[in-house]
C-alpha positions, 0 to 999 in steps of 0.5 A, spaced: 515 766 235 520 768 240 526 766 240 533 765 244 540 764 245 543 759 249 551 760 249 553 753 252 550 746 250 552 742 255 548 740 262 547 746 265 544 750 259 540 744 257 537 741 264 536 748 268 536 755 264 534 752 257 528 748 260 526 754 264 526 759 257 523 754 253 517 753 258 516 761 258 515 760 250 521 761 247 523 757 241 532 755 244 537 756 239 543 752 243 549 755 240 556 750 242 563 748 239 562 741 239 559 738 234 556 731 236 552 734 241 550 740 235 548 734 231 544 730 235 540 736 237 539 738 231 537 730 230 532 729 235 529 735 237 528 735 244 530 732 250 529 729 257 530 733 264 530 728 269 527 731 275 531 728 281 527 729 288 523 723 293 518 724 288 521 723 281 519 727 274 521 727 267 520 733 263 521 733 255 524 740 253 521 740 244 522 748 242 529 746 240 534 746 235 542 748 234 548 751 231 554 752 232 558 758 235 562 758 229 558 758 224 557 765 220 549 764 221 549 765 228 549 773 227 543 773 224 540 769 228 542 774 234 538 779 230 532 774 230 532 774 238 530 777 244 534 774 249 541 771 250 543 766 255 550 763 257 552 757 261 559 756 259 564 757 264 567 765 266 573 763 262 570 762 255 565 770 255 572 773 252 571 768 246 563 769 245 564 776 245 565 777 238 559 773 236 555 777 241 558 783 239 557 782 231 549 780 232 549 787 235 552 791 230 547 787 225 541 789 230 543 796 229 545 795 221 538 792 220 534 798 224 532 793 229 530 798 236 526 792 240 529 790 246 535 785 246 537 782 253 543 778 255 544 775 262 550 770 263 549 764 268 554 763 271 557 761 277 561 768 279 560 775 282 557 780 276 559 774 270 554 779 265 557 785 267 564 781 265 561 779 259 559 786 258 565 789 258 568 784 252 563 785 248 564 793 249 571 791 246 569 790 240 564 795 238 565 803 238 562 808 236 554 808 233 555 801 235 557 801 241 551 807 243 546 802 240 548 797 245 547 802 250 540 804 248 537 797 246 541 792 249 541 790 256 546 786 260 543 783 266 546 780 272 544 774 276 544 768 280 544 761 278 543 755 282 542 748 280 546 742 281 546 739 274 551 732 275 554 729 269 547 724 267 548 717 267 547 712 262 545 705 262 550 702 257 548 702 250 543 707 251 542 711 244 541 718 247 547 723 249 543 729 250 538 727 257 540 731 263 539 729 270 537 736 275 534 736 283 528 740 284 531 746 287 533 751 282 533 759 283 535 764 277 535 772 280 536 776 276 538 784 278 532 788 274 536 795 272 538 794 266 531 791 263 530 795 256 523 792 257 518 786 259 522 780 261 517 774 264 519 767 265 516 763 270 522 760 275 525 767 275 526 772 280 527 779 278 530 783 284 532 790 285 539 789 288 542 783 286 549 783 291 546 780 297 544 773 294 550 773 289 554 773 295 550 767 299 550 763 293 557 764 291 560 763 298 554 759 303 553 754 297 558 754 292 563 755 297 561 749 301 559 745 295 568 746 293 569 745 300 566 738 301 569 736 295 576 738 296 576 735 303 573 728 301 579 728 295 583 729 301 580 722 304 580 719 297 572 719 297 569 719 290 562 721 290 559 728 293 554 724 297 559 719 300 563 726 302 558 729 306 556 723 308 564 723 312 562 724 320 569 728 320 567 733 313 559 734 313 562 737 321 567 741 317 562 743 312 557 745 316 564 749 320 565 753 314 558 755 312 557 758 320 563 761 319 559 764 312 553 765 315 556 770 320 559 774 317 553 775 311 548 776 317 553 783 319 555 784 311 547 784 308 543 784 314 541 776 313 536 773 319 540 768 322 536 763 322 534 764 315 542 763 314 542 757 318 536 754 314 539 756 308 546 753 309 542 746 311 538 745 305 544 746 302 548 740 305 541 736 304 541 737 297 549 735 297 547 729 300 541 728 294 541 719 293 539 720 286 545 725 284 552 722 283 557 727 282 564 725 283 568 730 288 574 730 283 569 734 277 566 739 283 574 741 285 576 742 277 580 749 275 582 750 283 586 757 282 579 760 279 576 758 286 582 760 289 582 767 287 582 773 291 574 774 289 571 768 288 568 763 294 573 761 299 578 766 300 574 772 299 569 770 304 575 768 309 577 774 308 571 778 309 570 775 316 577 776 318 575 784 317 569 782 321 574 779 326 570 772 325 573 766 326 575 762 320 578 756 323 574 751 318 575 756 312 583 755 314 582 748 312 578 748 306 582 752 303 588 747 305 584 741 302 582 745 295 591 746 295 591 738 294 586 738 288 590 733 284 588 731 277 592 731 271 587 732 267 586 740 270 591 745 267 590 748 273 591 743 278 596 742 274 599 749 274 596 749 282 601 743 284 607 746 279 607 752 283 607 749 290 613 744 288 617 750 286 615 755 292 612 752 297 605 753 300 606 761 302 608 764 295 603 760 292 597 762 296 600 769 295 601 769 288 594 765 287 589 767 293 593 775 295 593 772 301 601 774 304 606 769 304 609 772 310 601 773 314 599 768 320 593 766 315 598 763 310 602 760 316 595 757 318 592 755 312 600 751 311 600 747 317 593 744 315 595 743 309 601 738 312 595 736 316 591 732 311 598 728 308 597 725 313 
């Protein structure tokens, strides 16, 4: 049987990507630090994936097992495969690198030649082409001219909103995961070694187009939504784009999105604008209740010269569009505050010590001394109050 690898046991790998490959016929060996959610996999055998929608569903996934990402087995079980997956956050690709950089070597030293395919499913621009590069990093040589032959890293884009799930108390499960009905997975086909068939996901030619809607019109919106909610001490994201004031902000900010996409890629406006609105429609979903403070976490990594605030606010003011609501969302993502995020913690450091300025230059590369700091910094003096 056929068999792949998910990096990242947690909702995400389970509710979307995981249920996707194991659907398509492959056995999925969930590969995770956390012991517990390992052991209960390897307990139970399957799970439920709830399917949130007017009509609800529930799904049991059962080609399952797992182990951990430390254990030495793991290469050998990269040798058995043909496709590894990751849904573990862009910062941690560096730390699983070695283990995928080790299967390889093991494909190679065992005279494996069928095709191995790895896509990284994260929520960032080209995460797989990232990922790719760690993984050259431990390899040289004939290991790393193997990589290049039989070995392809595809790009892609993710989306599915997968909350926290919500237990009853006492309830005995810990691996049930909870989904909407929307879902796309676009992968970027010019790396394919070979045949790659799994229903729900979309091979395309060239991938940067929707990268960049999803990143910017929905995960852009997606933080926005949650940062100006927190600014309002609103909880839940449902309840935040409820607010008249936010869903008017939201909504403010994808036009803004919309029209520079349309001249950036071509998109028809209408297309955009009906895009954008389902996105608003499925923040409002009744039956997901994610909490504003868990969609704004690591603000600084959203707050990055590329990533989906400033880079599309920056696009559009070389397309001279305006960014007004832009201006807003960013000075509502400076107020994250939560002590138990680093990086909001790091983020209200650096704010404190330098002012509102040299803090977006030194985390966004947005010139302290520019007029767009100066605006994004009396917004952020604005929603004090």
């Amino acid at each position: 049987m056929k068999q792949a690898i998910m990096f990242g046991a947690g909702n995400i790998g389970r509710g979307f990507i995981g249920l996707l490959l194991e659907r398509a016929g492959y056995h999925v060996l969930f590969a995770d630090v956390v012991a517990p959610l390992v052991d209960e996999i390897n307990r139970r055998r399957e799970y439920v994936v709830h399917v949130v929608a007017d009509q609800c569903t529930d799904e049991t996934v059962k080609n399952i097992s797992a182990i951990s990402s430390l254990d030495p087995a793991l290469t050998e079980e990269i040798v058995k495969s043909e496709l590894i997956t990751t849904a573990v956050g862009l910062t941690i690709l560096p730390r699983i690198a070695p283990n995928i950089a080790a299967g390889i070597k093991a494909r190679r030293a065992a005279g494996v030649t069928a095709p191995l395919h790895v896509i990284a499913c994260e929520n960032a621009i080209r995460a797989t082409s990232q990922l790719k590069q760690h993984v050259a990093g431990h390899l040289d040589g004939e290991d790393l001219a193997y990589m290049e032959r039989y070995v392809g890293f595809l790009d892609c884009e993710v989306d599915r909103i997968v909350p926290p799930f919500r237990r009853d108390p006492g309830a005995p499960d810990m691996i049930d995961v909870t989904v909407e009905r929307h879902f796309e997975w676009t992968v970027e086909k010019g790396n394919l070694r070979g045949a790659l068939d799994i229903p729900g996901m979309q091979l395309v030619e060239k991938l940067d187009a929707y990268l960049e809607r999803k990143l910017f019109a929905f995960n852009g919106a997606h933080a926005a939504c949650a940062y100006l909610g927190e600014c309002k001490g609103i909880r839940t994201l449902r309840e935040s784009i409820e607010n008249a004031e936010i869903a008017a902000a939201v909504a403010g900010l994808q036009a803004e999105c919309a029209a520079m996409l349309v001249k950036r890629h071509g998109f028809a406006p209408e297309d955009m604008e009906a895009y954008c609105r389902v996105a608003r429609e499925r923040f409002a979903n009744p039956h997901l209740t994610d909490e504003t403070v868990r969609v704004g976490r690591e603000p600084l990594r959203k707050l990055s010269a590329g990533d989906r605030l400033v880079r599309p606010m920056a696009l559009a003011e070389e397309y001279g569009l305006p960014v007004d609501h832009y201006v807003t969302g960013i000075a509502a993502a400076l107020r994250h505050r939560d002590p138990n995020d680093a990086q909001s913690v790091r983020l209200a450091d650096l704010i404190a010590a330098k002012g509102v300025p040299a803090a977006l230059e030194e985390i966004s590369g947005i010139p302290a001394a520019g007029e767009t700091a100066k605006r994004i910094e009396a917004e952020y003096l604005r929603l004090e109050h």
